[in-house]
C-alpha positions as CSV (number, residue, x, y, z in Angstrom):
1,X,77.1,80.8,125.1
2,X,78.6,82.5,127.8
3,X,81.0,85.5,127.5
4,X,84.7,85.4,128.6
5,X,86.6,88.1,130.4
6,X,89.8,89.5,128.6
7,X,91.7,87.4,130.6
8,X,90.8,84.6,130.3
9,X,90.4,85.6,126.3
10,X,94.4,86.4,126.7
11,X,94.7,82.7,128.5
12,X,93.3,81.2,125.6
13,X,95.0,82.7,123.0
14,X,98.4,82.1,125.1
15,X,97.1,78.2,125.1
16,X,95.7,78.1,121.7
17,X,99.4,77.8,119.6
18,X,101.1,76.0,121.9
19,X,101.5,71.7,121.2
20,X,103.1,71.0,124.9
21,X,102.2,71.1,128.3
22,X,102.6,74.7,130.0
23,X,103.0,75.6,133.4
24,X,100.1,77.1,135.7
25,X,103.3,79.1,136.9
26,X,104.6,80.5,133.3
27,X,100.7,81.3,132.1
28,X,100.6,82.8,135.6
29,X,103.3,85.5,134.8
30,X,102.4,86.1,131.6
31,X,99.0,87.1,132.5
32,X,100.2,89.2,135.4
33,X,98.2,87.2,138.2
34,X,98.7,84.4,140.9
35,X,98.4,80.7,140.2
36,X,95.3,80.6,142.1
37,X,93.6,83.0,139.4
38,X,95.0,80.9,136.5
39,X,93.5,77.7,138.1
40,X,90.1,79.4,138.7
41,X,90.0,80.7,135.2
42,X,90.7,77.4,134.1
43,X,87.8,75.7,135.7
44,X,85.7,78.2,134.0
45,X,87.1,78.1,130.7
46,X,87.1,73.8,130.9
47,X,83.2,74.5,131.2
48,X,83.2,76.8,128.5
49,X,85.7,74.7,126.3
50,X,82.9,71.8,126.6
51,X,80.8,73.1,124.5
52,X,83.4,73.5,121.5
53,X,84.0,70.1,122.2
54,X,87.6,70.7,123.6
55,X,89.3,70.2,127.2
56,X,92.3,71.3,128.7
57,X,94.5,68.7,129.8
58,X,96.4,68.8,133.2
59,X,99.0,67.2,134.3
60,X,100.8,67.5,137.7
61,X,104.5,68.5,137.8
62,X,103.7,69.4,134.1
63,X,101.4,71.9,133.1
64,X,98.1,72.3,131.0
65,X,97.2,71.9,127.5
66,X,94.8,72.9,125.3
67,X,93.1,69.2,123.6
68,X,91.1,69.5,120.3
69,X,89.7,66.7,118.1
70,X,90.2,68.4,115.0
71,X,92.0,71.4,113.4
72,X,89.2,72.9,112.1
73,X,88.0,73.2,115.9
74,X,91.2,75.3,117.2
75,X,90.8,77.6,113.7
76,X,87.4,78.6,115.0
77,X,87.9,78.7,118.1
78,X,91.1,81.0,117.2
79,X,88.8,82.8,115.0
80,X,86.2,83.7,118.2
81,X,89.0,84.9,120.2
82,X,89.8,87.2,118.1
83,X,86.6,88.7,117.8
84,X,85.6,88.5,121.4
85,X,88.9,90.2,122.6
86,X,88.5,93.1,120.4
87,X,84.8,93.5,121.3
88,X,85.5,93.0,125.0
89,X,88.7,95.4,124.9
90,X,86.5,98.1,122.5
91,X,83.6,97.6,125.4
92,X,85.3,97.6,128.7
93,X,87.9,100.7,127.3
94,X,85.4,103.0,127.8
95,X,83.7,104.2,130.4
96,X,81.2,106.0,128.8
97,X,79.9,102.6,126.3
98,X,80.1,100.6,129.9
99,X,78.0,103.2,131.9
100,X,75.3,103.6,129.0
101,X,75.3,99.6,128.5
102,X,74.6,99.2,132.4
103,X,72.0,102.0,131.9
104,X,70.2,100.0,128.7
105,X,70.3,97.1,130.6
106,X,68.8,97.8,133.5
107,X,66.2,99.9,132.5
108,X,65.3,97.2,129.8
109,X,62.2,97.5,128.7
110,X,61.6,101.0,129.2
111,X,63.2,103.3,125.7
112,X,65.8,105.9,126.2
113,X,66.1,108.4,123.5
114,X,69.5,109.3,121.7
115,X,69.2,113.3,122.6
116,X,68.8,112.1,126.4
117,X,71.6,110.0,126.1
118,X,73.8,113.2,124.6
119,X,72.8,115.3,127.1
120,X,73.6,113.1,129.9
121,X,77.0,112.1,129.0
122,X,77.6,115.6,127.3
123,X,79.1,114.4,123.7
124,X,77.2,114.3,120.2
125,X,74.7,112.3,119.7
126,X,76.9,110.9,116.6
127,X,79.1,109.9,119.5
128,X,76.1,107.9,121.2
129,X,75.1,106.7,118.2
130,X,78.5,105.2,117.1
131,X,78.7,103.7,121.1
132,X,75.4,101.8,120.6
133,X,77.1,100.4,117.5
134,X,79.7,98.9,119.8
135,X,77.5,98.0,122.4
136,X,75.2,96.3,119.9
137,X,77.7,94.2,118.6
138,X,78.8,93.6,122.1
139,X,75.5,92.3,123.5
140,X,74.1,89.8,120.2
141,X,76.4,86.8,121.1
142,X,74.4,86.8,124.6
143,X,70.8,86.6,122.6
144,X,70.5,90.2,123.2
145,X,69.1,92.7,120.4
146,X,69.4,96.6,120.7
147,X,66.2,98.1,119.2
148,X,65.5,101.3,117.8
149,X,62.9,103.2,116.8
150,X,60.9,106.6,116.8
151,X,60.2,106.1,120.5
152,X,63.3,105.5,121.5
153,X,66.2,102.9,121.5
154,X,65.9,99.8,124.4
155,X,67.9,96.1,124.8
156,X,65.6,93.3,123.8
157,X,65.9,89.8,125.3
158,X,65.0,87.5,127.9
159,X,65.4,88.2,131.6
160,X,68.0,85.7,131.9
161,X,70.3,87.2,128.9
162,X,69.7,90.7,130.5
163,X,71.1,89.7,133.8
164,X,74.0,87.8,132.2
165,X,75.3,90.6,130.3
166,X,75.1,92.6,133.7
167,X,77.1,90.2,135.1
168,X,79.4,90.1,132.0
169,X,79.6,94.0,132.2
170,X,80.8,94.1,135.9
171,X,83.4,90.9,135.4
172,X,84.3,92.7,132.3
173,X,85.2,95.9,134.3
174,X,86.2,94.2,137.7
175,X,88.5,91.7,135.7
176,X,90.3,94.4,133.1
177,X,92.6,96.0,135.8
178,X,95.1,94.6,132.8
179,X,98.2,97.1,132.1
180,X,97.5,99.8,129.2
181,X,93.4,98.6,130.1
182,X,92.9,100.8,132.7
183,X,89.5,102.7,132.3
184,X,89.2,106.4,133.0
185,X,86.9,108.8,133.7
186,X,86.0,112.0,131.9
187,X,85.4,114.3,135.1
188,X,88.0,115.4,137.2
189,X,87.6,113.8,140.8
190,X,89.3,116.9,142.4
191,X,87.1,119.3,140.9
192,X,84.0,117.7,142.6
């Protein structure tokens, strides 16, 4: 299953407890972005929705609505939301988790050690250790396993998982521009 950015996590959620049709115009300026975002988003998520067996129902003049067959469905599908959105927020917060992520995953095969890790981004390696954690959790939903051993730790999965949790990382970071989201460095830009 494919990941979903925050936002379109925070369109969901806005969708999920609502029994009437909404406009693209109020989910719009609750999300903070044009109509044209909201529609692209929605294209997506009706993809995404497919395979929960849902759809989103749109009607001109009127709005959009979230369609389920069942309860149970929207419980679940509550449920992932929930989860997602606090491991996406957790993930794409910090810098540091995205930057080593990117690193894991593109040198994937090859084994980085923890200590190399601490040096690098000059924190503990309890620090790195509780980031890999994060990033572990982060990375299983796209059939992706974070291996570690005496050699060193490396992301495990096929080339086609790798490459769509790279492209998950950057819409991650590209798409949470959200207010109170903003990610921020730990060096000082003047002093360089």
């Amino acid at each position: 299953m494919q990941m979903i950015t925050s936002r379109q996590n925070r369109l969901l959620k806005f969708l999920l407890p609502r029994r009437e049709y909404v406009t693209l115009l109020k989910i719009a300026e609750y999300l903070n972005v044009s109509e044209k975002t909201v529609q692209r988003d929605l294209r997506f998520l009706e993809q995404w929705l497919s395979e929960w067996k849902m759809t989103i129902d749109k009607r001109s003049g009127t709005g959009v609505m979230l369609i389920a067959d069942n309860v149970t469905d929207l419980l679940q599908l509550d449920q992932l939301l929930s989860n997602e959105g606090e491991d996406s927020d957790v993930m794409m917060n910090n810098s540091r988790r995205v930057k080593i992520a990117s690193q894991l995953l593109s040198e994937t095969p090859r084994e980085t050690s923890i200590n190399k890790l601490s040096e690098r981004y000059f924190i503990s390696s309890a620090s790195i250790v509780n980031d890999l954690k994060i990033i572990e959790s982060w990375i299983a939903p796209l059939g992706l396993t974070l291996i570690r051993s005496q050699s060193g730790t490396h992301i495990e999965g096929s080339e086609n998982s790798v490459r769509q949790a790279m492209a998950s990382l950057i819409n991650g970071v590209i798409n949470h521009n959200e207010p109170g989201c903003i990610i921020h460095s730990r060096l000082d830009s003047r002093k360089l």
